[in-house]
C-alpha positions in Angstrom: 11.3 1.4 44.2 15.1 0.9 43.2 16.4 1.6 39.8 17.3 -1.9 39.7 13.6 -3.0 40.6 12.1 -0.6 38.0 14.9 -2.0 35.2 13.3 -5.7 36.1 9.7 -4.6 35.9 10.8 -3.1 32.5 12.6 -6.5 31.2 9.3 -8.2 32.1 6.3 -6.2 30.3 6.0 -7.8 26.5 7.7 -5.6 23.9 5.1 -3.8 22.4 7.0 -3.1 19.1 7.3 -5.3 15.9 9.5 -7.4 15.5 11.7 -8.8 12.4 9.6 -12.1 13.2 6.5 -10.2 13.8 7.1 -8.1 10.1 8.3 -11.9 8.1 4.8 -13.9 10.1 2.9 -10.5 7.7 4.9 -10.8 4.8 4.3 -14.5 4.4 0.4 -14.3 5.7 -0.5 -11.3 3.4 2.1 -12.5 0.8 -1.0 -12.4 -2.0 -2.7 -9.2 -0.7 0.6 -7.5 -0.7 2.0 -8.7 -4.2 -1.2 -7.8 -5.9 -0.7 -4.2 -4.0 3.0 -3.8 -5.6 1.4 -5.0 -8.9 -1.3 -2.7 -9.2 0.9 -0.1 -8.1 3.6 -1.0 -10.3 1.9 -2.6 -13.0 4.8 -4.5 -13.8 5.2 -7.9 -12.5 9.1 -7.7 -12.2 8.7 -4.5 -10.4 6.0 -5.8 -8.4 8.3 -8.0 -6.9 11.1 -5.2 -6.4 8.8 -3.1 -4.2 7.4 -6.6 -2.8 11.2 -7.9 -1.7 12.6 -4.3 -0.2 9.3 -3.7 1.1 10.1 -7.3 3.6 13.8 -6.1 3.8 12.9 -2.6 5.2 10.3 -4.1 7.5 12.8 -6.4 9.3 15.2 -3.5 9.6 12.4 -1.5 11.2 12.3 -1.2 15.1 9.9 1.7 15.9 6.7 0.0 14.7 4.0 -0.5 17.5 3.0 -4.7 16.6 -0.4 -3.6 15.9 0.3 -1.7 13.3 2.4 -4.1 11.4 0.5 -4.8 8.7 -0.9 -1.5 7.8 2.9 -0.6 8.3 4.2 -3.4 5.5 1.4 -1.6 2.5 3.0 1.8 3.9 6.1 0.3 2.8 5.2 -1.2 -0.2 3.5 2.0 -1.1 6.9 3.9 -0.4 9.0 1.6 -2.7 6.9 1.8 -5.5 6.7 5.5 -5.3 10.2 5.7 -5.4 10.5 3.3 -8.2 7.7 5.0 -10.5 8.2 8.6 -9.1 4.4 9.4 -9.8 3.5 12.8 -10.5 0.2 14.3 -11.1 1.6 16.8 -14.5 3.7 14.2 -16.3 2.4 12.4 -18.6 1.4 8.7 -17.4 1.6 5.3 -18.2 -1.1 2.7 -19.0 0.6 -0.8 -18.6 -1.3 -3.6 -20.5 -0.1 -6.9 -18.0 -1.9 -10.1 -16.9 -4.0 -9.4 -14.2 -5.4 -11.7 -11.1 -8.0 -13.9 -11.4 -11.7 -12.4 -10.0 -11.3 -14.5 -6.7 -7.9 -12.4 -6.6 -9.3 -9.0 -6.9 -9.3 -7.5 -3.8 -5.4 -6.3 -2.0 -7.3 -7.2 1.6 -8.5 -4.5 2.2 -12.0 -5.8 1.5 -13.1 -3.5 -1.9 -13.2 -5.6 -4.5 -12.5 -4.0 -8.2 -11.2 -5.0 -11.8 -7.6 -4.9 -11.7 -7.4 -4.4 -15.4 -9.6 -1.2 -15.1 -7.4 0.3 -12.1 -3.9 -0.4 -14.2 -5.7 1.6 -16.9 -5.8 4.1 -15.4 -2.5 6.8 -15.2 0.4 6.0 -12.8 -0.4 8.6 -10.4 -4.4 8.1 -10.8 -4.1 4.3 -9.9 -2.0 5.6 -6.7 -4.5 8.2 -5.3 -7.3 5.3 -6.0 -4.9 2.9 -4.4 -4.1 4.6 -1.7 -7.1 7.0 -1.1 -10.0 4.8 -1.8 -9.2 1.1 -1.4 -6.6 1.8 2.0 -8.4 4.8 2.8 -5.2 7.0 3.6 -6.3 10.8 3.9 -6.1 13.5 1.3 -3.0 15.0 3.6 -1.1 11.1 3.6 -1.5 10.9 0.2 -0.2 14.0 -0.9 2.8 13.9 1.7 3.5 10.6 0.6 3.5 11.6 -2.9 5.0 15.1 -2.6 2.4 16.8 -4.4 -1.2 19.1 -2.8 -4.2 17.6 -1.4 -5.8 20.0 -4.7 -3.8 17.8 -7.0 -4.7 13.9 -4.6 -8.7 15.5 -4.9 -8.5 15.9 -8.6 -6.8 12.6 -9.6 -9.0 10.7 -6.8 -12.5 12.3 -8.6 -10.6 11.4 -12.0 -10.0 7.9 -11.2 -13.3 7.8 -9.7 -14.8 8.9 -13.0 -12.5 6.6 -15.6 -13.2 4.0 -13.5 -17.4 4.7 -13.7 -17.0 5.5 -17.6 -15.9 1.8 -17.7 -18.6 0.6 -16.2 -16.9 -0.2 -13.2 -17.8 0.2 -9.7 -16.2 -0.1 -6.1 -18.0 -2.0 -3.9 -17.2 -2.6 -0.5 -17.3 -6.8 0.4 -18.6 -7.5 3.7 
């Protein structure tokens, strides 16, 4: 076969990568799973929609993203902005934000768990991200603690601590069908 042929085959197949359209037909389908996931991460509704707004602008500018892994790409995102805009770190000292929370019909980011969000922004900043990220989007140990520059020991220990404020409170994770 020609180069010429093989360039034309090429032009035909469908690209198999996201596209800006592709990343702003999630953002505006999973707009309320993925603003309550900068909110609970952020606990701050003003930040919330920070993380929510760069999280659609770094999408669109993103061109290596296979299409079926858009979405689970955009919380990846959204997870990176608010890390960089809370710096959460497992020996400082966190917050506890008191904020308006969602609605129970709201509860759940998508990922079908369903949870208090009022318990969950209780908990410490970097807590509520290893439960976040750990138990409700099930990212590994490893993910989590290269996402959040810290050791798996340190994503166990706040994981098993979140796990534990959150039972103290009477609260328990259950997975929705």
């Amino acid at each position: 076969m020609r180069e010429q042929d093989r360039n034309q085959v090429r032009r035909n197949e469908p690209n198999p990568y996201a596209t800006r359209e592709d990343f702003i037909k999630v953002f505006h389908e999973d707009r309320h799973g993925l603003c309550q996931l900068s909110f609970l991460l952020t606990g701050d509704h003003e930040k919330a929609e920070t993380c929510f707004v760069a999280g659609i602008e770094d999408c669109v500018k993103e061109n290596r993203v296979f299409r079926e892994w858009a979405r689970s790409w955009a919380k990846r995102i959204i997870f990176e902005n608010a890390i960089r805009e809370l710096k959460p770190r497992p020996s400082l000292p966190s917050s506890s934000p008191s904020a308006t929370v969602f609605s129970h019909s709201e509860q759940s980011s998508g990922s079908g768990r369903e949870f208090d969000p009022e318990t969950v922004l209780g908990l410490g900043d970097f807590e509520r991200f290893v439960f976040l990220m750990s138990v409700v989007e099930n990212y590994s140990h490893h993910e989590c603690a290269l996402l959040l520059g810290c050791s798996v020991l340190e994503i166990r220990q706040a994981r098993l601590h979140a796990l534990e404020e959150l039972a103290s409170a009477g609260q328990v994770v259950s997975f929705a069908p």
